[in-house]
Each structure stands twice: as C-alpha cells, then as structure tokens.
N, C-alpha and C positions, 0 to 999 in steps of 0.2 A: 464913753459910749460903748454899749453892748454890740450892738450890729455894726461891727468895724469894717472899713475897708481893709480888703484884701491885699492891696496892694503895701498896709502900713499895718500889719499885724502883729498886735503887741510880741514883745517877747518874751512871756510867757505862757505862752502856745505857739507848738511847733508852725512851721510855714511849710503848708502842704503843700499849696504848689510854686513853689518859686516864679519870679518874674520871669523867667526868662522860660517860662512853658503857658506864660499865659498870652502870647501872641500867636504860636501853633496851635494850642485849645480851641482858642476862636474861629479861627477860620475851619475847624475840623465841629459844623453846626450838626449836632445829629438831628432835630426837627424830626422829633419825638411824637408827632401828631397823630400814626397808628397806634404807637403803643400810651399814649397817654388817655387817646379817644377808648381805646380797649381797657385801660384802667377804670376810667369813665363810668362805661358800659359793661364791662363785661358780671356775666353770670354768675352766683354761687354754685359753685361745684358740688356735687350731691358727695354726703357726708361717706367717709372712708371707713370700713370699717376696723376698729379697733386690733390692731396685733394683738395676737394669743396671748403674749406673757408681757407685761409691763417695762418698760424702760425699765434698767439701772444705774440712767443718770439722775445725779440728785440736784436741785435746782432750790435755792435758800433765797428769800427774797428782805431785805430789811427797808422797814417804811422810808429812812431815809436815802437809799442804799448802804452799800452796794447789793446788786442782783449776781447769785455766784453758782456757775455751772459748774459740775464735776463729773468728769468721766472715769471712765477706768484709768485715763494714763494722761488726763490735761485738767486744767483748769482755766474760766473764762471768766471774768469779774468785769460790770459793768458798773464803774465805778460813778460816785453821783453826778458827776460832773458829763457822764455819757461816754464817758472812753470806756475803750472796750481794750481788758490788757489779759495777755494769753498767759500761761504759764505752763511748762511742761513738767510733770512729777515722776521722777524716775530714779528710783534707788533711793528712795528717803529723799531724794532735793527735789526744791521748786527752784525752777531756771526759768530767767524770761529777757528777750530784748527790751520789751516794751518799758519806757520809762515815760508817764505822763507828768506833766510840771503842775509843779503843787500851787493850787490854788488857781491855776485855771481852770477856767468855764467851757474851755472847750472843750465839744464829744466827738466821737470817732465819725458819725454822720450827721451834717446838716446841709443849710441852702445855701444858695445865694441870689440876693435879690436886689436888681438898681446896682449892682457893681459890689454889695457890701454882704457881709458873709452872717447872715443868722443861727445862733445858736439856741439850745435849747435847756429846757432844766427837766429830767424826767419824775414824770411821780410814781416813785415806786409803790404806794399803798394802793395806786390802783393797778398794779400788773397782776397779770393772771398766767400762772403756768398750766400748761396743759401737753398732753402724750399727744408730739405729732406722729402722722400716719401717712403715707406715701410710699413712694419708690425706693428710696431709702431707707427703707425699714423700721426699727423702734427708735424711739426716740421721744425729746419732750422739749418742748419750743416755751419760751416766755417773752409775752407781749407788753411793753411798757409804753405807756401814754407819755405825751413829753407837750409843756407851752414853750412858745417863743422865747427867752432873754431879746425883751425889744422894745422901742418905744411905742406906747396907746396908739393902734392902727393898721398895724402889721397883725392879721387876722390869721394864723394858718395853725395847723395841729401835727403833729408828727407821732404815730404809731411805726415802735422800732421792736421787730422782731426779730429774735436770737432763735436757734434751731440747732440742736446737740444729737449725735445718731450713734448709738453702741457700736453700731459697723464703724463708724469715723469717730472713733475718741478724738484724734489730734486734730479736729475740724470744727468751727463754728460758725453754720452759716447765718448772714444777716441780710434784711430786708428791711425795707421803709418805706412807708404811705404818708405823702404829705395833701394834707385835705384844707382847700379853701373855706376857712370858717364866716368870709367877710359876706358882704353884700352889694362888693363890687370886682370885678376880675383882678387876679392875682397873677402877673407873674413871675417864673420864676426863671433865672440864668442858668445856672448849674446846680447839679445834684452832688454835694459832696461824701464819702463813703470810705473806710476802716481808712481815716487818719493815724498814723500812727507814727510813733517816735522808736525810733530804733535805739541801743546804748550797748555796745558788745564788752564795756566795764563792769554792767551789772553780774558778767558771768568772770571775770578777768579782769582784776583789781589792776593789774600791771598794760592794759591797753587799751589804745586809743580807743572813742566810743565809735569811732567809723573803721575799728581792725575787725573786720569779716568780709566774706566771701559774695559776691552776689550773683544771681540768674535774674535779665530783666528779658521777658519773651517776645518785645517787639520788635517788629522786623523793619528797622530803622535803618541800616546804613550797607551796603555790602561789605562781606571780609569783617563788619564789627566783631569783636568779642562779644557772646551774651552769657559768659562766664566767667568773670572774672572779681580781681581782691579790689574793695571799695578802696579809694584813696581819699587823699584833703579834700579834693577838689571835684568828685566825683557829679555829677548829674545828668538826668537822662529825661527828656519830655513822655516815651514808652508809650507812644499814639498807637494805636489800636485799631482793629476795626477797618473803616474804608482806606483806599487807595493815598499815600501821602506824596510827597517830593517827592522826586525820583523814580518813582512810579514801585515804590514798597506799600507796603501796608498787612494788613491782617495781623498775625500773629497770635502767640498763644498769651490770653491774656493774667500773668502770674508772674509777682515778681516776688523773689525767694531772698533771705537773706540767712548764713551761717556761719556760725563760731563752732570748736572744735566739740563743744558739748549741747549747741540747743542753735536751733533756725528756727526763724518764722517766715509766711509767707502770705502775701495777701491777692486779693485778685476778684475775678468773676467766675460765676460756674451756669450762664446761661449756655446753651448749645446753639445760638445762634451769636455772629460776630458783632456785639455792640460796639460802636464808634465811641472812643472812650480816651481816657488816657491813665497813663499810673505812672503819675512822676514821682522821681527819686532824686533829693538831692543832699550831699552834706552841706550840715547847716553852719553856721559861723562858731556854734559851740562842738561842731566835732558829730552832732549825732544825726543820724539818716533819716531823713522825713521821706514817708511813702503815704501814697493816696491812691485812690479812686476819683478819679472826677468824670462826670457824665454833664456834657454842654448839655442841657434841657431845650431852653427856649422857645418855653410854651407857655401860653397864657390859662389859669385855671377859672374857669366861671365861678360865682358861688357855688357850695356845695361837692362840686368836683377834688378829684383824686388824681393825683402825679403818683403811680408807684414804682418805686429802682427795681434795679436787676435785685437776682441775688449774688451779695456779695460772700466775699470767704476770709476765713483769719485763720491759719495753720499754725500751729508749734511744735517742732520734731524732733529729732536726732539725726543728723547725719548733711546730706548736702544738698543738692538742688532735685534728688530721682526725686525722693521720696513726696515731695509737696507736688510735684509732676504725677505718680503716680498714683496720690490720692485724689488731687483733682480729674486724671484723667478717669478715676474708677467710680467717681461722684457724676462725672456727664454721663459714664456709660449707665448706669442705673439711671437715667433721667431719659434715655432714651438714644444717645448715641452707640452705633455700632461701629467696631474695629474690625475689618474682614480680617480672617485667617489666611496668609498669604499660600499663595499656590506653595507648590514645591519646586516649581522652574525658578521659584521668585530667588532662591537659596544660592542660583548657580553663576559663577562666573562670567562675566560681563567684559566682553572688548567692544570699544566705543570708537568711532570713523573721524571722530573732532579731531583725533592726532593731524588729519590731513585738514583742517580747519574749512571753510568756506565753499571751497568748489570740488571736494569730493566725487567721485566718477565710481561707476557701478566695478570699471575694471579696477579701482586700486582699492576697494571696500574688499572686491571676492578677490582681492592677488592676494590676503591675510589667512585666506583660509586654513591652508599647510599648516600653519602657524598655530592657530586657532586650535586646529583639530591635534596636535603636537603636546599643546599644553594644557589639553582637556579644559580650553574655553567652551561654553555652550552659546554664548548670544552674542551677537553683531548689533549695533546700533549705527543707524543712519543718523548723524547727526544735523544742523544748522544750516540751511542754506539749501535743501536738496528742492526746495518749493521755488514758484515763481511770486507770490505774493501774499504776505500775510492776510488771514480771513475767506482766503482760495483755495488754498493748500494743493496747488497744482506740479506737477512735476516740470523743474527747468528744463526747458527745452534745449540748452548747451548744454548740460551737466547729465541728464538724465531723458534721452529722446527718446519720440514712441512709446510701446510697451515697456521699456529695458528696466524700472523699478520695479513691476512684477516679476519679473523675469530673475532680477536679483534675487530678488528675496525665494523663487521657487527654485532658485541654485542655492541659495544658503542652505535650505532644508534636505536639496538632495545631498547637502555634505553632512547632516544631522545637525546644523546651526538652527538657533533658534533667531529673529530680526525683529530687533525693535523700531518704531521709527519717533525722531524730536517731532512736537508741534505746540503751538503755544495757545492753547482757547482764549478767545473770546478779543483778541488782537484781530484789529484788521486793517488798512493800509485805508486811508483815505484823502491819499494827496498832498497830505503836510509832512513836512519832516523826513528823517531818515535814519538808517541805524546801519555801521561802519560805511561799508561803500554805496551799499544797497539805497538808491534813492526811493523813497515811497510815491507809491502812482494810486490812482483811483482804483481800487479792487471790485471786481465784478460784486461782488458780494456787496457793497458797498453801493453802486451804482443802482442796483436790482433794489436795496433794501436800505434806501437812508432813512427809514424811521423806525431800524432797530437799532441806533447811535446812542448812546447815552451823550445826555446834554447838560454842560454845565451851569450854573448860576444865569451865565449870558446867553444860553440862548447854544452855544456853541459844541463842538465835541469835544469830549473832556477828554485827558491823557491818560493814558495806564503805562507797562512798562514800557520801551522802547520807544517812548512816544505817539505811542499806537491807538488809533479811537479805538470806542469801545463798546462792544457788543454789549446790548442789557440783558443779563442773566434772568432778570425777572419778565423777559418778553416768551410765552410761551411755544412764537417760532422760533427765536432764538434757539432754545432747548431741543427743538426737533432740528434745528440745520445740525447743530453739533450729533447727532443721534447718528444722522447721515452721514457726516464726514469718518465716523469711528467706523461705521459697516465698512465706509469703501476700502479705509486701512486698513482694516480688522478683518473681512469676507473678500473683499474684492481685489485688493492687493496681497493678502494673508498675513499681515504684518502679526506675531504673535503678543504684542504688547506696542503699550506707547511712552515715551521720557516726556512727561508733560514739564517744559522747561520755563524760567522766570516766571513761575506761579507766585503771586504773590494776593495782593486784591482790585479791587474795581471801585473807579468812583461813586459819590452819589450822582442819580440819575434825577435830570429836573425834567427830562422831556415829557411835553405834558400829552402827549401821546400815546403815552404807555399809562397814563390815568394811574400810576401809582398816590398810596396813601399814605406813602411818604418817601423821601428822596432814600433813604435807606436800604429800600427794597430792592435795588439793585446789588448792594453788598449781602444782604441775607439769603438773594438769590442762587449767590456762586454757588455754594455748595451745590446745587439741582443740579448745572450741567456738569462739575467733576463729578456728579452718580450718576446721572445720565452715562459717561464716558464710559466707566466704571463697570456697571451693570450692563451696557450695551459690549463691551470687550467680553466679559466674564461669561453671560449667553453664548457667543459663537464662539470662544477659546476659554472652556475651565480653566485651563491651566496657563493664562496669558498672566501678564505685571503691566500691571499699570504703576509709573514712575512718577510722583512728580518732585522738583526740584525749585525750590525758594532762595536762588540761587543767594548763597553769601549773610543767610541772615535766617531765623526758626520760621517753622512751618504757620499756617492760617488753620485755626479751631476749625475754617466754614468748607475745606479740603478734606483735612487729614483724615476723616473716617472711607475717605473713597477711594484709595489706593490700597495697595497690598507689596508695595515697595519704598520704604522714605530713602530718603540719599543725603548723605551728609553735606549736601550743596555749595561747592565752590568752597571748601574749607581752603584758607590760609596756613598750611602748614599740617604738622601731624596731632597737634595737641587741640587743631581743634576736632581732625577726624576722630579722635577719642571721645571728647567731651562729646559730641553730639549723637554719635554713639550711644552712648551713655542715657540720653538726653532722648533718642527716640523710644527705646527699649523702655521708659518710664511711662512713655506716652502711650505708646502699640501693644505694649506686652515682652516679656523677658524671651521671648523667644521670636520675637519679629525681625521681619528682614529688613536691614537695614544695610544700604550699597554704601559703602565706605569710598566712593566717588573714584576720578582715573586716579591712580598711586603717584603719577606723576604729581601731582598735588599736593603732595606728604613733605615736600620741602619747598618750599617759593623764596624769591627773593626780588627786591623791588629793580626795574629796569625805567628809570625816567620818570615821571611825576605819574603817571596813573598805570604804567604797561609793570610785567611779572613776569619774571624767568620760572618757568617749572620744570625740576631735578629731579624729584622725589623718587626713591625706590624702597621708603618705609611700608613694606606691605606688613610687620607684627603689630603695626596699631590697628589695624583693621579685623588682623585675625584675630590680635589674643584678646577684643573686647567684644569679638561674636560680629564683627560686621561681613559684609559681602564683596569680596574682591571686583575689583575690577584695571582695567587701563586702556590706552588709548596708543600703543606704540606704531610706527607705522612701518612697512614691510613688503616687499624688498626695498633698499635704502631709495628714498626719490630723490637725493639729492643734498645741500648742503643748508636747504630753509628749514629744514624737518631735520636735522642733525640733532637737536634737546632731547626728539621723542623715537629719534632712529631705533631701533633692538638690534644692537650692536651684540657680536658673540658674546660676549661681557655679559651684558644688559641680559641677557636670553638666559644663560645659565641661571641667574639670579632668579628670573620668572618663571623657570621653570620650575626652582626649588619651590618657592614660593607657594605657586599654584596649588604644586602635588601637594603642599602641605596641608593646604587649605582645601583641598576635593577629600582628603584620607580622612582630617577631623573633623570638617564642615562643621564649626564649635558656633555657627550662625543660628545652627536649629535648638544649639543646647540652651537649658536656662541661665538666664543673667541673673547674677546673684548682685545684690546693692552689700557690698560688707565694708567697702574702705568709702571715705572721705575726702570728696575732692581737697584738695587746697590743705588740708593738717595731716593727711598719712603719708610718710616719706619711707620710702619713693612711693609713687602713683601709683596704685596699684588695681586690679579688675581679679574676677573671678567667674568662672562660666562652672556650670555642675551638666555633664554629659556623658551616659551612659554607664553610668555606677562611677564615675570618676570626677577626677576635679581638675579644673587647669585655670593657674594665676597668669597674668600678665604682669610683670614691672618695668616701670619707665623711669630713665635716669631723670634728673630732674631739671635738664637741663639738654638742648636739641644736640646729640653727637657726644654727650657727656656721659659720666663713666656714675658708680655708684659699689658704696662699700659698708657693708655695715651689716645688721639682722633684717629680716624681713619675717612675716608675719603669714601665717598660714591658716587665715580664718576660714571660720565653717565646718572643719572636719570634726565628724563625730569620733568618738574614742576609738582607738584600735592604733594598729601599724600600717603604714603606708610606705613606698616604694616613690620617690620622686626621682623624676628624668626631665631634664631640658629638651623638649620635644621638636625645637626648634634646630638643634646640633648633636642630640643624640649623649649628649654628657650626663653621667650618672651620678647623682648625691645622695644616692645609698638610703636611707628607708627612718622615719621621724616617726617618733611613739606619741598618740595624743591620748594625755591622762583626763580622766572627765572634770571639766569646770576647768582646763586648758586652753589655751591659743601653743598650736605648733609653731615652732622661732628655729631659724637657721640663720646662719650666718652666711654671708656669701658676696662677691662681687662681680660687677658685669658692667658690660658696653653698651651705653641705650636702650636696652631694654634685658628681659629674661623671663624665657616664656616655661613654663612648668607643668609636666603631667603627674601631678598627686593619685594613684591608686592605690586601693587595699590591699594588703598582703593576706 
C-alpha cells in the first residue's frame, strides 16, 4: 500500500513526525476554515509588472526529473520522487545534509487523509518555469503538477511551487495547492511540508549522521536550551503558533541545523503566527528527521483549494545567525517592520525585582545614590507593584495614593529614567493563582466577560500564570490596552514598559466574537503589542518598550513591536551569549538587546524547581554587543536579599563594569557573524565600532581557563595595535597580509575581551 499509515511508516522513508509528536499535534487543531474559505475564494491578483533585468537563476527541468534550481551560491533539486534536496556550492564543493533514501516515493510535501499519509508522483513534462515578481525582487519560480500514489478514489491534485530570489541565493521558497478533483467532499487531516532527512556524514566521513549543532525556535519549555549539539536521542515536538502547556507558545518558526562547513534550515516565512509544529527527531538509523506539519482539518467541496503557507529550505555556512537572518530579512520585505530602537534603548538598566514581590516606592528611590554613582539611567518597577492582573491598579499596601507617580516624578528629578512590568492581555478571573497571590474576579473581568477567550467547552482558556484571557482580536480589547499605556505612559510618566511572560494566547471559540476562525485570536496579538508600541512611541519618542518570553525565543506575532528584546530568564552566561547572538539576527546587528539582571550569568539549582542567582559575568553581555543591566538591592535590607546585596566587593566590580560598558557602548556597534557557534574554539563574537574592532573569547567551559591561538577575523590588511580593553593589557600590534586571518597566540581566564585598532 501506497497511502500508508502514518503511524507504520515504511523504512524507507524518513519519519517526519515521530509518534510521540502526534498526540500534541492533535490537540494543537488549527481549523483552518478562514484561510482555507480564502483559498477558496480569493482573487487573482493583478499581474506584477516584470523586474527590469531578468533573473540569473537558471532553472533545468527534465521530463522525468529531477527540476534543478541554481543560484549564485546553492542549488535546489526536486528530485522525481518530490524531495526537495538543498546543496550548498562554495569553493568548487557541493555540501548537503539532505540525504533522501533511495527508492522511496516519498516527497518533501504531501497530505494526510483518514489517518494515512498521501504521496504524490510529479509530472515534470508539464511544469513551467517562469520569472517571479513580488517583494522579493528577481527571481524565477517553477510550478510542477503532481497525481496521487493512491488507490482508484482518492481524487485530489497537488500543484508544488518552488520560488528562487537573486537576493536570497541560499533560500528556496515552497508552496502547495491541493485541489479537490472528486465529486464528493474531500477531507483533509494535515498538510505535510519540507520533509527532510538530515546526515552530517555526507559532509564528515568520520561522524555520526546526528554530529551537528541545532537552533529549534519554539518556545517550549522555560530555561530549555534552543541551542544546542543534537544527540542519539534527541527530539522535539517545536509546536508553534497558539498558546501550549504551560502557557508557552508562539515562537520563531525555523529550525536550523549545522556542521562545521554547511547547515540547513527549514521552516515558515508567513508574517502571521501559524499553529503548526516542526518536529525533529533522531531516527533509529542516527539521521535527523525535520518537518513541517500544519493540522488542517478541513473538509474540501468539489472543485475547492487547501493552499499551505509558504514554506522555506536554507543551505548556508556558518551557524544558527545566518538562516535567522535571512528569514528575518525575507519577512521584512514581505512587509514586516523592525523599529529602530530609541537611543535610551542602549542605556543601563537597574531593575527593583532584586527586592522581589512587595517592593515599596522608599527602597526602589533609596538605589538612587547608587544609580546615579554608576551611571545607571533606568529604574524598573518590577512584579507585584499592581493589585490585580487585567486592572493594572496600584497596591494599596505597597504603593498608597498618588506615591507611583510621585516615584516615578522623583526618578526623573534625579535624571532616571522608569520603566514599569505589566503583562497584556492576562486578567484574573477568579480561578487559580500565581506564588502567593490568590486570583479574585478583576474588575475588568466583571465589567466585560465577553471579552474572554473561550475554550473548546465553552470555558476560559488559560494563558501564562494561569490567567484568562483577553481576545486580541476583540477590537475593545485593543482600545482598553490603548488606555492602560496613556495612563502609564502620560499619566503616571512611566518612560517605557517590560512587557513580561510574553509568550502567546489561546484559540478563541467564543462565539461572541463571531470570529472566522478559532485562530484569530493568536493572529491578533500582534495589534495589541502595536497598539502598546505606537501608543508609548507617540507620547515618549524616546521611550523602550521591553518585552520578555521569559526562558524560551521570542513570538514572530511580537517581535516587530518593541524596540528592546531581552535575553529572557537566560540560565547561566552562555545562554545570555547565545541569545544575543540570536536576537541581533532577528532585529539587526546593531539592535538593543538587554543582556537581562547579571545576576543571572551564573545560577544554580536550589531544590527541584527553585535557583540560586550569583552571577557577576557582566563580559558576556558586553563583548557580544548586549545592554547591561542588574537588579542589586541597596542599602543592605537584611539577610533575605544577602545573593543580591552590593556588597563593597560586589560595588567595585559594578562599577568597573558599568564605566566600561557607558565608554564603549559596543551595543550600537555592528555585530559582525564571523565565528561558528559550536566548531570555533574558543567561542568567540566580534563587534566593528568606530573605525575599530573588538573580539570577545569565552573559555570553553564556565570558570575555565583557555590556551592556544585565536583568530582575528575580519581585519582588512594593514597593522593594528591590540589591547585587552577589559584590564588594559597590551599585546603590541598584528600585521594582516591580504588573503590573511590575523593568529596570536595567547591565554586567558573565562573570557578575553580585545580592542583591534589601526595603526
């Protein structure tokens, strides 16, 4: 049998999605019924006119295949079987993970239908190449017809378009229309999408096919690693899109894999967050299965159209930026915009959480001395300064009367700038609770229960903290949150906001809100983070808007509406690196990114779910371009706050610190992608600021030491003068000859920070 269950998939075709991701897929139904009604329905788009000068990808079609794209610097072979295998051409070599098993029938996209997985055979004599036109500039797309492999009755057509862009050589986008050819309704389960078999032997005779590196972007678990070396046993479900367990969700949806000479990465590049998933898992023979799967579950009439996102297949050099930075620079030509962060956004950050919960207006301004000592700019009010979520009222013990504005018009008479936490679209309605804080019926809640999102029963659905949940797609919803940002923003002066545990928001079934489909409440979020965003930016140009996905990567349906990301609850210092790293792909090489409190740069575990934070690694922050900040508390309150006390100790180190980071502020300089996460030893970063250059190197190991050559990529020829900018140690001046990498020798403790200038 052709049309095989899923569940008993021959082995000779990869297993895209493992069993153990097909019980979360399910219950994660996207009911698809707008965008499928809009496939349906929708318009021919009036014809684009032709770019000036002709693609110069070449695109070779053979009757039987394969269909073969070429770019300047990839190749993309759609082999007859329908797999799609990427190649990267660089220096005379073709490099590829992609290994498809010989003599399977299966392609990179098909269905499923009744539990059982349909494939297809393409006819290549009837494809047609042609120069696409769009947003993405020149280019030339080839549309291949495909029937079923199926038994007499199973009526459906599948039209698979590939799409190649001179701007994105290393990028091939795909698409698919599957059209009911029967004469009675068709439906379908899921939409499957760039199956692929991973093999990091094809490039590295002597390793295993699951030895590489991997970036999965979903925001699954807090404190997970979403950077890390694939193991035996590796797998990830990579759910997407709406609100999951624990009240995660969203994420960036791209999951990258690399070896020390070729990645690939696959993913979605719509701009809105589709409910999706993109599991990964090692397979019994070693190699890495990745997918796309899109729950459908929608029935097609005759005649009718199911058409997928668009999906993406990358092939690159290097590590997780770069498939980040093409996909981020493929949404923004599609119509996503990355704000240009203020210039406040750049500046030094002390945060009031050191005093956790019941923070007081007197022990927030008793930091000021402090503050103003170590050339801090902003105070943050953090957690708990409210009486209930979805109210956003000031506690009456904590915070009585007028005395939050009042704060905040004392911060500024000392030239501080005040941010305040708040969490949109949370609001308290009587169930549950989060630490001590019992949840009671919020006014806002009382006033307006039928802006709730409701789940499957009828009920209010959870989001983080257990919290109901406001529908982003109710269009008072969007005006209440309009309001609550004046009163912070104009009426209290607050000059920014930490939008904290951002994550996503369920599907919405309330049928009150007459949505056209349960999804619109997750497509929505984005309105009220621009809502926030553009209502702050109006009354304060120069306000930051923060938000924080605490412990796990940012939501595609956010991230263009802040102008500050934050390395969010990192666990240690290597992930405030990585992520780092990881935003500056997303936002731009010179985006502000808050390197979270420093306290954070070392943790350790205290009992089954609690964490000691020690941390005073403020050079992973700096020397990778990110934005200082902490959280110490001052003058000492006593022996519960002793972790985060600023002990004379503690103070001199902060202060060094600080003045280091206000003199080079290497936040605004360009982030340069030169080294390799996971194969350049030691770890190493590179920022280019103001005719100069400054490397970061990290031991390889927390507290550990490091001995050997390091690498001085980037510099153009000439003499340079390097100094450890960090202790002022001089290693006297490196000649770089053209068609050179500058090499020194040298050793260090944890790290070794470097100013490279011209002589």
């Amino acid at each position: 049998m052709i049309l095989r269950q899923i569940m008993k998939r021959k082995s000779s075709h990869s297993s895209f999605v493992p069993s153990t991701v097909l019980v979360p897929v399910a219950y994660l139904i996207l009911l698809v019924a707008a965008w499928f009604t809009l496939a349906c329905d929708k318009k021919p788009e009036p014809a684009k006119p032709a770019p000036s000068r002709p693609s110069d990808i070449k695109i070779d079609v053979h009757d039987g295949g394969p269909a073969v794209i070429r770019t300047s610097e990839a190749e993309f072979q759609i082999l007859p079987s329908g797999f799609i295998q990427a190649t990267l051409v660089k220096e005379g070599k073709r490099l590829t993970l992609d290994e498809p098993v010989v003599g399977s029938t299966g392609g990179s996209d098909s269905v499923v239908i009744g539990g059982k997985e349909l494939d297809f055979v393409p006819d290549f004599a009837q494809a047609k190449v042609l120069e696409s036109t769009g947003k993405l500039g020149r280019g030339k797309r080839v549309e291949i017809p495909a029937r079923p492999l199926a038994p007499a009755g199973v009526s459906i057509e599948r039209n698979l378009v590939i799409e190649a862009y001179d701007d994105f050589p290393n990028v091939a986008l795909v698409s698919t229309t599957y059209k009911n050819s029967g004469a009675s309704d068709l439906s379908i389960d899921q939409a499957l999408m760039q199956q692929h078999r991973f093999n990091a032997s094809l490039v590295d005779a002597k390793a295993e096919p699951y030895d590489m590196w991997a970036f999965q972007g979903s925001s699954y678990d807090w404190g997970k690693d979403d950077i890390f070396k694939v193991t035996r046993t590796s797998t990830q479900p990579n759910l997407m899109g709406e609100a999951v367990k624990g009240g995660y969700g969203g994420g960036i949806p791209v999951v990258a894999f690399w070896t020390r000479s070729v990645g690939e990465a696959i993913g979605h590049v719509e701009t809105l967050p589709w409910t999706l998933s993109i599991p990964v898992k090692v397979e019994k023979d070693g190699r890495v299965s990745a997918s796309v799967a899109i729950p459908v579950n929608a029935a097609l009439k005759p005649g009718e159209s199911y058409s997928s996102p668009r999906s993406f297949v990358a092939v690159y050099s290097g590590d997780f930026y770069e498939p980040l930075r093409m996909w981020s620079s493929i949404l923004q030509k599609e119509g996503w915009e990355i704000p240009k962060p203020s210039n406040e956004a750049y500046n030094v950050a002390w945060c009031g959480w050191g005093y956790e919960f019941n923070v007081t207006p007197k022990e927030m301004l008793g930091t000021v001395p402090k503050l103003k000592e170590m050339g801090i700019k902003w105070a943050t009010l953090d957690d708990r300064w409210f009486d209930t979520y979805g109210d956003w009222n000031p506690r009456s013990e904590t915070f009585p009367g007028n005395s939050i504005k009042e704060m905040v018009d004392e911060f500024h008479k000392q030239g501080i700038l005040a941010q305040l936490w708040w969490l949109p679209l949370g609001a308290e309605d009587g169930q549950g609770r989060w630490e001590s804080h019992k949840y009671i019926v919020s006014k806002v809640a009382k006033e307006h229960p039928d802006w709730f999102i409701l789940d499957k029963n009828g009920k209010h659905a959870r989001m983080t903290r257990d919290l109901g949940a406001l529908c982003p797609a109710v269009p008072e919803v969007q005006a209440y949150f309009k309001q609550l940002t004046e009163k912070f923003i104009r009426d209290w002066g607050f000059d920014g906001s930490k939008l904290d545990n951002i994550y996503s928001v369920p599907a919405c079934y309330n049928p009150a809100h007459h949505h056209k489909s349960p999804q619109d409440s997750v497509n929505a979020m984005g309105e009220v983070y621009k809502t926030i965003f553009q209502t702050t930016r109006s009354i304060k140009p120069d306000s930051v808007t923060q938000a924080c996905p605490c412990g796990t990567p940012p939501s595609l349906a956010w991230l263009p509406f802040i102008d500050q990301a934050v390395t969010a609850d990192p666990v240690g210092a290597v992930q405030v690196r990585r992520r780092i790293k990881m935003y500056k792909a997303l936002m731009g090489p010179q985006a502000a990114v808050y390197g979270d409190h420093v306290e954070l740069s070392s943790m350790s575990r205290v009992g089954a779910n609690g964490w000691s934070e020690h941390g005073a690694d403020f050079a992973s922050t700096v020397g990778t371009g990110g934005v200082v900040g902490t959280k110490f508390v001052w003058p000492d309150p006593g022996p519960k706050y002793k972790a985060v006390n600023l002990t004379p100790d503690k103070e001199a180190h902060w202060k060094k610190w600080i003045a280091l980071y206000n003199e080079k502020m290497l936040s605004k300089g360009e982030f340069l992608d030169l080294y390799t996460y996971g194969y350049d030893v030691p770890e190493a970063y590179a920022i280019a600021k103001d005719g100069s250059m400054y490397y970061a190197f990290f031991a390889p190991t927390e507290n550990g030491s490091y001995s050997g050559e390091i690498e001085l990529r980037g510099l153009k020829p000439g003499k340079y003068h390097v100094v450890s900018y960090a202790d002022g140690k001089d290693f006297g001046s490196v000649q770089v000859e053209q068609g050179q990498v500058a090499r020194m020798k040298t050793a260090f403790k944890e790290h070794l920070l470097l100013e490279v200038s011209p002589q």
